[in-house]
N, C-alpha and C positions, 0 to 999 in steps of 0.2 A: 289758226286756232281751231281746233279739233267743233267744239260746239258751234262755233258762226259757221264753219266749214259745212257740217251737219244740217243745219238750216240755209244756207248758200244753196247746196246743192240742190235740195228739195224744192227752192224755190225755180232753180233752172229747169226742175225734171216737171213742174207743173204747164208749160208751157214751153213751144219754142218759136223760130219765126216764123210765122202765119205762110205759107206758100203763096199767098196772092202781093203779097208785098214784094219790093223789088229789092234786092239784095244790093247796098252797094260793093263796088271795087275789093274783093277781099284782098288784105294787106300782108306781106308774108318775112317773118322775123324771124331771129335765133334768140335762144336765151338757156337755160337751167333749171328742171323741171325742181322747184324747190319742196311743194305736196303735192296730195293726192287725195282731193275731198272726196272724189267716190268716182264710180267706176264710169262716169262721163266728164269728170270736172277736173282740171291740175289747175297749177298757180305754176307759174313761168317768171324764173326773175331775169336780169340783163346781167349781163358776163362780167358787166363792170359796175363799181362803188360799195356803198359801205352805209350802209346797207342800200344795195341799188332796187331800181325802181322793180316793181311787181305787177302781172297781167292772170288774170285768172281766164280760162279759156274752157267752155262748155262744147262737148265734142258736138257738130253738126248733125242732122238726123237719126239718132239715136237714145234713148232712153235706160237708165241703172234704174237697180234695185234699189230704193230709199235706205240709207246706215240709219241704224237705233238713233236715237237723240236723248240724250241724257237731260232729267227730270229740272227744271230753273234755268234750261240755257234755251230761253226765249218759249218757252210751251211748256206743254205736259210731255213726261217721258214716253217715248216711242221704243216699238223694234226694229231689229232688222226685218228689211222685207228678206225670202229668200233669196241667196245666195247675192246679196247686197255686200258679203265683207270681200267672197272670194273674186268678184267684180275690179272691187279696192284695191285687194292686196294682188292681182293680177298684173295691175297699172304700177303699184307701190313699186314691187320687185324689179319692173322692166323700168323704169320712169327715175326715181326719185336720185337724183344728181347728176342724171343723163344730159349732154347738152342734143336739143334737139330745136328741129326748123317747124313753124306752126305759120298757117294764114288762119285769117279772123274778118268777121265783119260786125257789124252791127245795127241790125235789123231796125227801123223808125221807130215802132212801136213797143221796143224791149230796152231794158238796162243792160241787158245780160250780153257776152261776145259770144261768138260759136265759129266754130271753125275744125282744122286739120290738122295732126299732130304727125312730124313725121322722127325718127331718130337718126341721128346725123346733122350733117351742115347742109345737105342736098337732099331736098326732099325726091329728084328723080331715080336716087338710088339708094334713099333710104328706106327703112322701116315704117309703114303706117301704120298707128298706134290704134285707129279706130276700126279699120279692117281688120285689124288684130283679134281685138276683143269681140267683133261683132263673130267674128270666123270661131272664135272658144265658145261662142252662146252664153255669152255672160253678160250681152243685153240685146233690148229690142229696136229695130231697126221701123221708124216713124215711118207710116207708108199713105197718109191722107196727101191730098196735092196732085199733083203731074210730076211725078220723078223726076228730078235733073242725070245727068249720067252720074255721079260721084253714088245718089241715093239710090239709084238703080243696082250697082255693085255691091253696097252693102244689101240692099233685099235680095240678090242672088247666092253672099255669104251667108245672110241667116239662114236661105233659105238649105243650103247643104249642112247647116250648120244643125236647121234641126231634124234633117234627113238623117244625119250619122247619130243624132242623138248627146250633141255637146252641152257641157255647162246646163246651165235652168230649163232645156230642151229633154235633157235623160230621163228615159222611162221609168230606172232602175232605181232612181234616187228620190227618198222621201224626199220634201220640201223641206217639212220642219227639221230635218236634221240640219240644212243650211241656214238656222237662226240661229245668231249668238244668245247664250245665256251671260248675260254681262252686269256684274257687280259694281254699281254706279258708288256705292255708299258702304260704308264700315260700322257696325255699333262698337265692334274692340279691333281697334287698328292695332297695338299691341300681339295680340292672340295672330294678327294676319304675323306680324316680326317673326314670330314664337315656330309659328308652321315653317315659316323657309327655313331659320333653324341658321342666317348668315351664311351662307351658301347663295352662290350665285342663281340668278333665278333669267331666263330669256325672259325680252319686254320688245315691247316697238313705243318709240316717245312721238306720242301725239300731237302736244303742243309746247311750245316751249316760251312761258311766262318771265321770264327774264333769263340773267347768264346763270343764276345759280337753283332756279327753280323750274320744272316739269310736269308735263300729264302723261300716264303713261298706261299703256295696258299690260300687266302680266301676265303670260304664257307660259300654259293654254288653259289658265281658267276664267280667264279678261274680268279679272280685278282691275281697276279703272282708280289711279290712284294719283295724288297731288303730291311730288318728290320732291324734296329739298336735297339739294346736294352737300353730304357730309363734309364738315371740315373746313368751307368757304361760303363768303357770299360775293356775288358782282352787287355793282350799282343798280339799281331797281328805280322803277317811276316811283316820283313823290306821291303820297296822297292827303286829298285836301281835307276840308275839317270833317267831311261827312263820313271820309273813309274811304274816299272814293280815288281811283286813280286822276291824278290832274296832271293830262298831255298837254298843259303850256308853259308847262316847268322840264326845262329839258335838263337832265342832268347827265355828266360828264362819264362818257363811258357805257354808260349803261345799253344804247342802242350798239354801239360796236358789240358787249361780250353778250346781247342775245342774239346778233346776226352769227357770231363766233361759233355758239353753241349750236344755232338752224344748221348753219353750214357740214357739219363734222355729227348733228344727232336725229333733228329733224325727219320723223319717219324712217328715223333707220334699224336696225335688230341690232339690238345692244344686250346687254346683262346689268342687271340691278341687283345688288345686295345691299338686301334692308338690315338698317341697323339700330333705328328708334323711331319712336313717334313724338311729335311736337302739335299736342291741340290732335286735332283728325289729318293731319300733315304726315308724311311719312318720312325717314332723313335714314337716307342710304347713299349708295358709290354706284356711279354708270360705268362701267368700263366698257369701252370701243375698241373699235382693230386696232388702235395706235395707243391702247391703255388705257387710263383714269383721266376721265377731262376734267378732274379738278385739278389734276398737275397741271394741265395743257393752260388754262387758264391762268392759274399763279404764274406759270412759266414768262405768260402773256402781261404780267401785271394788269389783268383784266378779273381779278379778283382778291381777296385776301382771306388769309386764315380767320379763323374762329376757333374761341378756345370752348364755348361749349358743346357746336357741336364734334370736336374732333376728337371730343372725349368719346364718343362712342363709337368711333370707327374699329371696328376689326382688325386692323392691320394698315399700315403705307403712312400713317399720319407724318414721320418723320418724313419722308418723304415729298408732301404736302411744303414742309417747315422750308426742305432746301430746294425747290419751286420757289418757294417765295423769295429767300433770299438770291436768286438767281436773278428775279423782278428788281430787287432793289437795289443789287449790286449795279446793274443796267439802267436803273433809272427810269424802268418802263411806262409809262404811262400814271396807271394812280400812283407812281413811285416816283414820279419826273421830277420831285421838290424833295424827297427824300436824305435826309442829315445823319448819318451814322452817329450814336450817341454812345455806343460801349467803346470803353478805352479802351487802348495797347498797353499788353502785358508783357512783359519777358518771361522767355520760357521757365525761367529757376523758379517765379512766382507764380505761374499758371497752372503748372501741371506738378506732382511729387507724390514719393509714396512713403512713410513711414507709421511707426508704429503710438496705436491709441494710447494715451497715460490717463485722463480723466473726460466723463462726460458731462457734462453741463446739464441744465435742467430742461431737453428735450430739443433744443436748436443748435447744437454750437457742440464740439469734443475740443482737447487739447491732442495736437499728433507731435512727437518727437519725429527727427529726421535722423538723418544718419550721420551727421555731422553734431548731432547734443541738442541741436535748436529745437527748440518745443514754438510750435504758430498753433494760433487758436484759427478752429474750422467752423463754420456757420454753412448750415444747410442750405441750399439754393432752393428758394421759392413756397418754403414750408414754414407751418406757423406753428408752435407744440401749442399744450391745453391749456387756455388762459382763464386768468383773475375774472369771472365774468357772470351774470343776473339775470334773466329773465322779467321785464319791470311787471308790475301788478297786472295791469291789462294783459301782458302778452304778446305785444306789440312791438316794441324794442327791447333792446340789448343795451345794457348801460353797463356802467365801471361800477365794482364794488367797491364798496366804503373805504376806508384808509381800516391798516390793519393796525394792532396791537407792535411794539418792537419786538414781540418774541414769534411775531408770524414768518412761517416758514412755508413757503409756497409751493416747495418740493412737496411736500405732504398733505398743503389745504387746497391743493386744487385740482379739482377731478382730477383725476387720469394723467396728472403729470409725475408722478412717481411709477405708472405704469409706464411710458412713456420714457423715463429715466431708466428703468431698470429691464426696459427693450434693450435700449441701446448701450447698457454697461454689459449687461453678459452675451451680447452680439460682437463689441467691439475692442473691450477693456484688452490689452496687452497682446491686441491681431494688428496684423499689418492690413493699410487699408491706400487704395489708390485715391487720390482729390485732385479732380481738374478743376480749374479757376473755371467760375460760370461770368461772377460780374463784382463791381466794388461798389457796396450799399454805400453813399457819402454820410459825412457828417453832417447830422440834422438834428434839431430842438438839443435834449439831453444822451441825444445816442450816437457813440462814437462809430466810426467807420469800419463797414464789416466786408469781409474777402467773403463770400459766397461760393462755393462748393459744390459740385455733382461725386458722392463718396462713393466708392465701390469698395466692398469685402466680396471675394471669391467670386467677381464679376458681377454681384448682385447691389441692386442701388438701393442705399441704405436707406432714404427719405422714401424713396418709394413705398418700400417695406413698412415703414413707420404707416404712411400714408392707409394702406392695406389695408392693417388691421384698427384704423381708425384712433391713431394716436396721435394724430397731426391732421390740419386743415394745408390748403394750398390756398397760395397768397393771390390774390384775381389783379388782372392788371389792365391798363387802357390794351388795347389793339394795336397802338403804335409802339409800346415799349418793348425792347427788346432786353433788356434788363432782368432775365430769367432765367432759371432751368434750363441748363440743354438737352434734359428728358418729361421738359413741364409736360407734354401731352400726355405720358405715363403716369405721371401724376396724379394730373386732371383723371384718369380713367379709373387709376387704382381709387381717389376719391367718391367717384362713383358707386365705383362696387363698395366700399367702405359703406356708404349711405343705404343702397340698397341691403346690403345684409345686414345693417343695424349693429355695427361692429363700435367698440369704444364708446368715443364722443359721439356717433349717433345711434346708439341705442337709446331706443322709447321709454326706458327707466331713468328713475331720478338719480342725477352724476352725483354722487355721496363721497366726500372727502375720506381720506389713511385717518383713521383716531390713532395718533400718534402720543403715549406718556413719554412728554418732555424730560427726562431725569437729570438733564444736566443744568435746569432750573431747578426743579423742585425734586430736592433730594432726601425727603423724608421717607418717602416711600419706600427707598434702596434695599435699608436690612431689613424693614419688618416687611416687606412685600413680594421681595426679587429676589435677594440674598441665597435665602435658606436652599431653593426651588434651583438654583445657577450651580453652588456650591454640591448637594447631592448629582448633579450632573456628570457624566464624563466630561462630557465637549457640550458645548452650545454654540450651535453656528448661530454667523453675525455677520455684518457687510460694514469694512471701513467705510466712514462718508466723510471724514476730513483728521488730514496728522497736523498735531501742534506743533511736535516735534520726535525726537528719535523716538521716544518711550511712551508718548501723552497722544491717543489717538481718542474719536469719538465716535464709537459703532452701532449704529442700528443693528437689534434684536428681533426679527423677525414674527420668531413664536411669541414674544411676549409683548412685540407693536411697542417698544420705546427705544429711545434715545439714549445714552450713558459714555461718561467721558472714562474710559480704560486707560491703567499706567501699567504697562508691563511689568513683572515680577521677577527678583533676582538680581537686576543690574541696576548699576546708577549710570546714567547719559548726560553727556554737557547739552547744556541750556544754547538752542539756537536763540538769532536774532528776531526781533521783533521789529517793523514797521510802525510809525506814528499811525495812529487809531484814537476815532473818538477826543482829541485833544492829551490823548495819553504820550508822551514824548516816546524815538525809538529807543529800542534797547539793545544793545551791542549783546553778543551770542557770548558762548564760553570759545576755546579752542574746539574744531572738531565738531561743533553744535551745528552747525548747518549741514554738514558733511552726513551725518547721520540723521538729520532731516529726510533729507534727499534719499537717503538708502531705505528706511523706510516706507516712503512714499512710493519710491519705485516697486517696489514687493505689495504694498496689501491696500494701498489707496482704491477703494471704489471695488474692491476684489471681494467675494467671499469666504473667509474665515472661518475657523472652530477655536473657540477660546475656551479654558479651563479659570472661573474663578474661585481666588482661595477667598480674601478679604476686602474690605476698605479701607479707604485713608482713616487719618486721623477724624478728621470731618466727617465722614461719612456721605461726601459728594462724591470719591471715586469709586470706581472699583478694581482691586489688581488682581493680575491672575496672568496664566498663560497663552501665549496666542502661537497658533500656528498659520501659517500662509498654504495660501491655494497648492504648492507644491509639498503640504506636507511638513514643514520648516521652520522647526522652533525660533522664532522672529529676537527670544532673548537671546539664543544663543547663536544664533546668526553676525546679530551686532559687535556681540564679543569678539565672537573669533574676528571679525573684521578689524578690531579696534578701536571700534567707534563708543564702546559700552566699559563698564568694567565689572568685576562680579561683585554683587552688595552683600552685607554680611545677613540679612535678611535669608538669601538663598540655602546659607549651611542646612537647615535643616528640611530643603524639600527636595524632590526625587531627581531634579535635575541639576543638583549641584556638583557630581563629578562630572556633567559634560560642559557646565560652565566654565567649570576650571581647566580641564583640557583646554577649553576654546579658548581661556586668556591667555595659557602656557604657551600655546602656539601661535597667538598674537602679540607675544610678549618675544620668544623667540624669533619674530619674525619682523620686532619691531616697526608693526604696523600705527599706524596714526596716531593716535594717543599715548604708545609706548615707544615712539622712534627716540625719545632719549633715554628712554630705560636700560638700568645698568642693574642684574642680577647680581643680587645677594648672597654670598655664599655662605652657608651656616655654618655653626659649631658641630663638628664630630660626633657624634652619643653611641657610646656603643652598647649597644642592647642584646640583653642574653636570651634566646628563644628556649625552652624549652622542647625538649627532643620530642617529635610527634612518637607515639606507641604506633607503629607498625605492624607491632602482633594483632591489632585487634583482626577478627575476621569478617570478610567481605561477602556477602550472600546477597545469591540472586535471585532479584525482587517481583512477583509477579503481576501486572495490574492492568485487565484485560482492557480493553475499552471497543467496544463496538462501532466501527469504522464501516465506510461505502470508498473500495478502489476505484477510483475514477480513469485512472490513465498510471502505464506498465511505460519505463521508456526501455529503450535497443541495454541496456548497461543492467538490465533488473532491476532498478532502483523501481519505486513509484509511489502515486501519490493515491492519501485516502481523505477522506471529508468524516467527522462526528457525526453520527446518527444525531446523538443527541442536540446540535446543531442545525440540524437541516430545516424548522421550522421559520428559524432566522434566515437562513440562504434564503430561501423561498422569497421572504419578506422584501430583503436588501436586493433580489431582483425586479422584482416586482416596482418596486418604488424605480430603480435605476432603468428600466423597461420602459416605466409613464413616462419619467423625465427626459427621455432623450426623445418621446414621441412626442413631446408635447414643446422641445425644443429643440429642433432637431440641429444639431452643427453646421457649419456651412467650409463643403468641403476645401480645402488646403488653407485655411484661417491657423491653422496647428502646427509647430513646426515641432516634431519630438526628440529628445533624445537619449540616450543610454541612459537605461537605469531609470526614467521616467514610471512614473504608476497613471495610466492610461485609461481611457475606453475605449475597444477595439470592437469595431464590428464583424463578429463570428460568419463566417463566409457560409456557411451550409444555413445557417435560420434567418444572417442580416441582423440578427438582434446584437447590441449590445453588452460586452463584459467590461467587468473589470479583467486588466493586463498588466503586465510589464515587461518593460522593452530592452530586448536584449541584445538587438545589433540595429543598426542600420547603413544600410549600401544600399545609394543611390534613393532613388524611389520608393524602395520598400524594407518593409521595418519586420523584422523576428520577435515575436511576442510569444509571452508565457502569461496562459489566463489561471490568475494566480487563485482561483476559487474552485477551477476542476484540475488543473495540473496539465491542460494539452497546450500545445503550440501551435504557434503556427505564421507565417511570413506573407501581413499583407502589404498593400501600398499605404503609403502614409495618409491619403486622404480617406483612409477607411478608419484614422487614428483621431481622437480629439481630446481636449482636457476633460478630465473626472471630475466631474463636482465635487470643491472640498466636504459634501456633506457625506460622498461615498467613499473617503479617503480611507478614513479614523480604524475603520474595522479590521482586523487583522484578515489576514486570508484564511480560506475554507477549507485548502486544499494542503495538504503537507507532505514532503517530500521525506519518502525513507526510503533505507537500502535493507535488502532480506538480510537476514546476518548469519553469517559461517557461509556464507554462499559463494562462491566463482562459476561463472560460465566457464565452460568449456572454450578452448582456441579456433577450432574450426567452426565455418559461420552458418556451416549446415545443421551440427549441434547445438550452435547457440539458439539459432531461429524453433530449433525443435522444443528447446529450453523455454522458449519464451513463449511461447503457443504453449504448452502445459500448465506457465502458471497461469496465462490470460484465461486459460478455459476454467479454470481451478476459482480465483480469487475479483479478477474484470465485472467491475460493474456488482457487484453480489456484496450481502452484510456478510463482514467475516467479523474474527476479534482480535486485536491486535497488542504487543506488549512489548515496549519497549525495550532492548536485552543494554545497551551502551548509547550513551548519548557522546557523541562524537562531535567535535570542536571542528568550523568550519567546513562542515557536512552533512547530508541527512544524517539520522540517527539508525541506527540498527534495530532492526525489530524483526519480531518473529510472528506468523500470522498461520490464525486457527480457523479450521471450521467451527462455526456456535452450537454447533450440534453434536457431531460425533468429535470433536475436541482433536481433531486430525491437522498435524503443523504441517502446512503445505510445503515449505522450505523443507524442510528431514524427508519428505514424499517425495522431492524431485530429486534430491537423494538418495532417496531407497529406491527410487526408477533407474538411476542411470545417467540420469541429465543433467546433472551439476556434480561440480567438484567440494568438500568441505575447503572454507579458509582456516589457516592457521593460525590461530590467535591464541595469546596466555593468560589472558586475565581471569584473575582467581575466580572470578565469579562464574564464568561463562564454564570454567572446566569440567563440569559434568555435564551440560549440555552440548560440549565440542564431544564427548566421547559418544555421546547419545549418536549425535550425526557420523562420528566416524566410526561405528560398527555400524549402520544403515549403508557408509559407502563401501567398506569392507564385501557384506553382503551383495551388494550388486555388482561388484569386480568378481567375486567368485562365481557369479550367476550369470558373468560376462554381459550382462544386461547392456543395451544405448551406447555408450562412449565406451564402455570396457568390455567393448563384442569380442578386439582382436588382444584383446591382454589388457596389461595396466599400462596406460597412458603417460601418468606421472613420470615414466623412466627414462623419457627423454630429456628429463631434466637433468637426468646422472653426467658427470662430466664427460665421461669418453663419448657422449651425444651431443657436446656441444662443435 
């Protein structure tokens, strides 16, 4: 013990054996120098037991420098005297684990031993430790008495020792620079944390208070500090009522793992990284030559984990975890009664990956497998935001009241809609990995739950939760094993959750969703919602439960209600129904479950954009149209599948000739509900059309529009964006910019493919586009960002789904081809070609007009300068670098002859392509 050590020594340096007194028989022993109280005094233990016996041994005729004494350990605080430490640490360095040979005596009239220290097993050919230090001048050599020959030898060392000038003898060396300045005490032991910064810091452990606790000084500015070792603790002496250690209560273990920790720390140079404080307690990791002696001791079952402090370790706690189960697997010691309580699982039920269909309200997702099975998943060791009070006082935590039957928990309780709608747009329709953690049993009212560690894109989903403070962690005895196999992450991510005041522990008051019920109270619907829905294009919405094919119930985000939607246009068979409430079941129509299920699969728990026209008869629903996350008219999806059929409702709204394609070809295809359908063949009518007029005439229309070329491709074709537009672009990036930053994808959760409407991350800014995908091979995917018109082939995980809210908007960018135009054949004229319009029209307001709108292709159009009204197509033309096409539509004919006297002129001017004549003539047959 560093402070009795401190006061020991001082009490030997105040006196030694009187020289008139007769020394008896000195006795001469081996052992292992275990300290080093000061630069005359070690403690010597026996090579054998556990913890074997100890001899503290005062060097004979010689005198150290008194060590500082720190303030309550038995006195007032003291200093060093000079060069008192380098005395110490002179001995520490040669001495501490040395086995070495020592004689002793002890003098009549003292307590104290004194003697000879030599290193080795022979002291005639060992090292003598006291001639050592006397020879460095690092003490004084006692000279009252009649010399014996031993003290005659050291007054001959000191005396050369202080002829050359060594140690406390040197001319050259202040005094006071050999006094420690040494920080017994902390007013912010935090702020000490804060400076290391978790970085290893050098230390020498002083004392060492049981297997999991230390004193230690930091180096080099001897902070003096009381360590708790992170992550475990050993057995420790009882203490009695007063507080006080009480040594007649021997407890098991506990003297083994602090002789364990002496053995292996005890005055040794280690490394301490602080990780927190407890009280003015400091709780960090020792690492030694042979690594972390918190492993060494779990390893030992000479300790055991701790879940709170292993929440703030830095790094290794797993680590820690498999130490200990190494202890128990063994049986070791505190582990010798040890009962393994988690069951055996089979592999099919432990580990599996498929794909998320619904999330539960903050604990639990349902996954389908690969095989159709859907298993419901439960977080391991997390708790989501509960029904819960603060009572008057302040003091506890009680259960709230019974609620109303129309409470809905998803929404009245803090942060559990937060919490929900983490994990629906993290997980909805991603593949996600679940290893079996443990099996919660069947208890009171709650059935038995499979527990789960989830990973999407390697990252652990409770964690995540945990993070940002949407979930607590579930605390357990010390012996359960029945947890998380990443609980310390957990516990840590919890942590930092509390310290940033994140979620459920933010210092504001948890304020429930004000959620309008509408699917109770539906007065409100047309005078309130109706008009506001109906002037809408799209109103996005989040399925949160399907009745059945047609009949879903979607939360309204902007407008915070509730409302039961029946799709528009089709009528769907009635699935079945389950006994409810004492309501008996109800048998389905044909097909009615079937189309259940297909809707469910598409928009359950997804985000939507719905168009509503009406209400029911009641005016409890609302109907209208719904699109899914991919963009996908959901009536007419059912259709063409044959789950739907078209209602006569739909004749007269805008999507009634794709309804009926979709039955024609369900019906043709005799899909499900038409597999016994037999086409009807009609009566003949024969109908006289009248002959269209012909002669009228055809003129070409002019109607400029002021356009920004974004991108020219290798073909001439390119693409322009509306001026008049561009305040909207702005906008729709902007918002789609925040949202990906604020929720950012998590890479390879996406799987894309052809024809897909994407976000792609633009490789030159990393920002976010919208895309769409036009090949994929392998790893990476060829994308067309459909708002500026360039492309470009990245890897898939730079790809992720569009939120249906940036779906609806048409694209920015529009593709046209210059018209009467041909590139030239060789690739040296084409490039010349294309580098004239780029420097012409790229990037610059031009104006642009339509000349033929062409079926399954860009459109033809002819593009001006806004100023001098200069058609850049007839220009590259009248340069030399393009050819005229041949085309005959009546309209276009005065403007083909405009361009073909422009390329006339430049053939005769030999200009670009028609340097060496006319080109054209190898088309002549005797050229081919």
């Amino acid at each position: 013990m560093a402070t009795a050590a401190n006061t020991t020594a001082g009490a030997a340096k105040d006196g030694a054996a009187p020289a008139a007194a007769a020394p008896a028989p000195a006795k001469t022993l081996s052992g292992i120098v275990k300290q080093v109280l000061s630069g005359d005094t070690v403690v010597i233990r026996a090579s054998k037991g556990a913890p074997p016996p100890e001899k503290q041994i005062t060097f004979s005729h010689v005198l150290a420098p008194k060590l500082a004494r720190r303030p309550g350990a038995g006195g007032d605080e003291t200093k060093d005297e000079p060069w008192a430490w380098e005395s110490r640490e002179f001995l520490r360095k040669k001495l501490i684990g040395a086995e070495v040979t020592f004689t002793f005596d002890k003098p009549a009239n003292s307590n104290r031993e004194y003697g000879f220290v030599w290193i080795g097993k022979d002291k005639e050919t060992g090292e003598n430790v006291v001639e050592s230090i006397v020879r460095e001048g690092l003490v004084t050599v006692r000279r009252e008495g009649r010399p014996t020959p031993e003290q005659q030898t050291l007054i001959e060392l000191e005396d050369q020792a202080r002829a050359a000038g060594r140690g406390k003898w040197s001319h050259n060396v202040n005094a006071a620079d050999k006094v420690r300045n040494i920080k017994w005490s902390h007013e912010n032991p935090a702020h000490i944390v804060d400076v290391y910064g978790g970085k290893p810091v050098k230390a020498i452990i002083e004392h060492v208070r049981d297997g999991s606790t230390v004193r230690a000084f930091l180096l080099p500015d001897f902070h003096y500090v009381t360590l708790m070792i992170s992550g475990i603790r050993c057995p420790g002496v009882k203490l009695d009522a007063d507080g006080k250690p009480d040594l007649t209560v021997k407890v098991p273990f506990a003297d083994e793992a602090r002789y364990y920790v002496e053995t292996r720390l005890l005055q040794r140079d280690v490394e301490i990284r602080l990780e927190s404080v407890n009280n003015s307690n400091f709780i960090g990791t020792i690492l030694y030559p042979k690594g972390n002696i918190a492993e060494s001791l779990l390893r030992e079952g000479l300790a055991k984990c701790v879940d709170w402090s292993m929440a703030v370790m830095k790094q290794g706690a797993d680590k820690l975890r498999a130490a200990e189960r190494v202890a128990k697997e063994k049986r070791l010691r505190q582990w010798q009664d040890y009962q393994v309580k988690t069951p055996a699982f089979n592999s099919k039920e432990k580990d599996f990956t498929g794909t998320v269909v619904e999330v539960f309200n903050g604990d639990a997702i349902n996954v389908r497998l690969a095989n159709g099975q859907v298993k419901k998943v439960f977080f391991s060791s997390i708790r989501p935001p509960r029904d819960q009070r603060v009572g008057t006082e302040g003091e506890e935590i009680v259960k709230a009241p019974p609620r109303g039957k129309n409470y809905r928990p998803l929404y009245e309780i803090p942060h559990m809609f937060d919490a929900r709608e983490f994990l629906r747009k993290k997980l909805i329709n991603k593949k996600v990995q679940c290893n079996l953690d443990y099996i919660s049993p069947l208890r009171d009212n709650f059935p038995e739950k499979h527990c789960y560690t989830v990973l999407i894109g390697g990252q652990n989903v409770a964690e995540a939760m945990v993070a940002k403070g949407l979930a607590t962690c579930v605390r357990y005895r010390q012996d359960d094993d029945q947890r998380s196999s990443a609980y310390d992450q957990l516990i840590a991510a919890e942590q930092q959750a509390i310290k940033g005041l994140k979620g459920m522990h933010a210092k504001k008051d948890n304020v429930t969703l004000r959620v309008n019920d509408l699917t109770v109270d539906h007065s409100r619907i047309k005078v309130q919602y109706l008009p506001s829905w109906q002037r809408a294009l799209r109103t996005e919405a989040i399925v949160e439960f399907v009745a059945s094919g047609s009949r879903l119930r979607l939360y309204v985000p902007k407008d915070s209600c509730l409302v039961t939607f029946l799709l528009a246009g089709i009528s769907c068979p009635r699935s079945s129904r389950p006994a409810l409430n004492g309501v008996p079941a109800q048998e389905g129509e044909p097909f009615g479950d079937e189309a259940l299920t297909f809707t469910r699969e598409r928009v359950l728990q997804r985000d939507v954009s719905v168009h509503i026209d009406t209400t029911d008869k009641a005016g409890s629903s609302i109907i209208g149209w719904l699109w899914t996350d991919q963009n996908v008219n959901l009536s007419v999806a059912l259709v063409e599948e044959g789950l739907a059929e078209v209602h006569f409702s739909a004749e007269k709204s805008e999507y009634y000739r794709l309804l009926k394609s979709a039955e024609d070809r369900a019906k043709a295809a005799k899909k499900n509900i038409w597999a016994n359908y037999v086409e009807q063949v009609p009566e003949e009518k024969v109908v006289i059309e009248e002959e269209k007029d012909e002669k009228v005439p055809v003129e070409r229309k002019v109607n400029y529009e002021n356009v920004i070329v974004t991108e020219i491709t290798e073909n001439l074709t390119f693409f322009a964006q509306s001026v008049d537009n561009g305040p909207k672009l702005e906008t729709l990036m902007s918002k789609l910019h925040a949202d990906f930053q604020a929720n950012p994808p998590i890479a390879g959760s996406y799987t894309p493919k052809r024809g897909d409407l994407v976000a792609a991350q633009f490789t030159f800014d990393n920002q976010w586009y919208r895309a769409k995908v036009e090949r994929i091979q392998g790893n990476n995917a060829s994308v067309l960002y459909i708002d500026y018109g360039n492309k470009e082939t990245l890897p898939v995980s730079r790809l992720a789904q569009l939120p249906p809210a940036f779906s609806s908007e048409k694209p920015h960018a529009t593709e046209y081809a210059l018209a009467l135009i041909v590139l030239p054949a060789d690739n040296e004229d084409k490039e010349e070609a294309l580098r004239a319009f780029s420097d012409d029209v790229l990037n610059h307001k031009v104006q642009l007009n339509v000349e033929l709108k062409v079926g399954g292709g860009p459109h033809l159009a002819t593009v001006h300068d806004p100023t001098t009204k200069t058609d850049f197509g007839k220009q590259l033309v009248a340069d030399g670098l393009v050819l005229v096409e041949k085309r005959r539509e009546r309209k276009l004919k005065e403007l083909v002859e405009q361009y073909r006297a422009a390329q006339e002129a430049a053939l005769a001017a030999h200009l670009a392509i028609w340097k060496y004549g006319d080109i054209t003539q190898d088309d002549a047959p005797e050229f081919r």
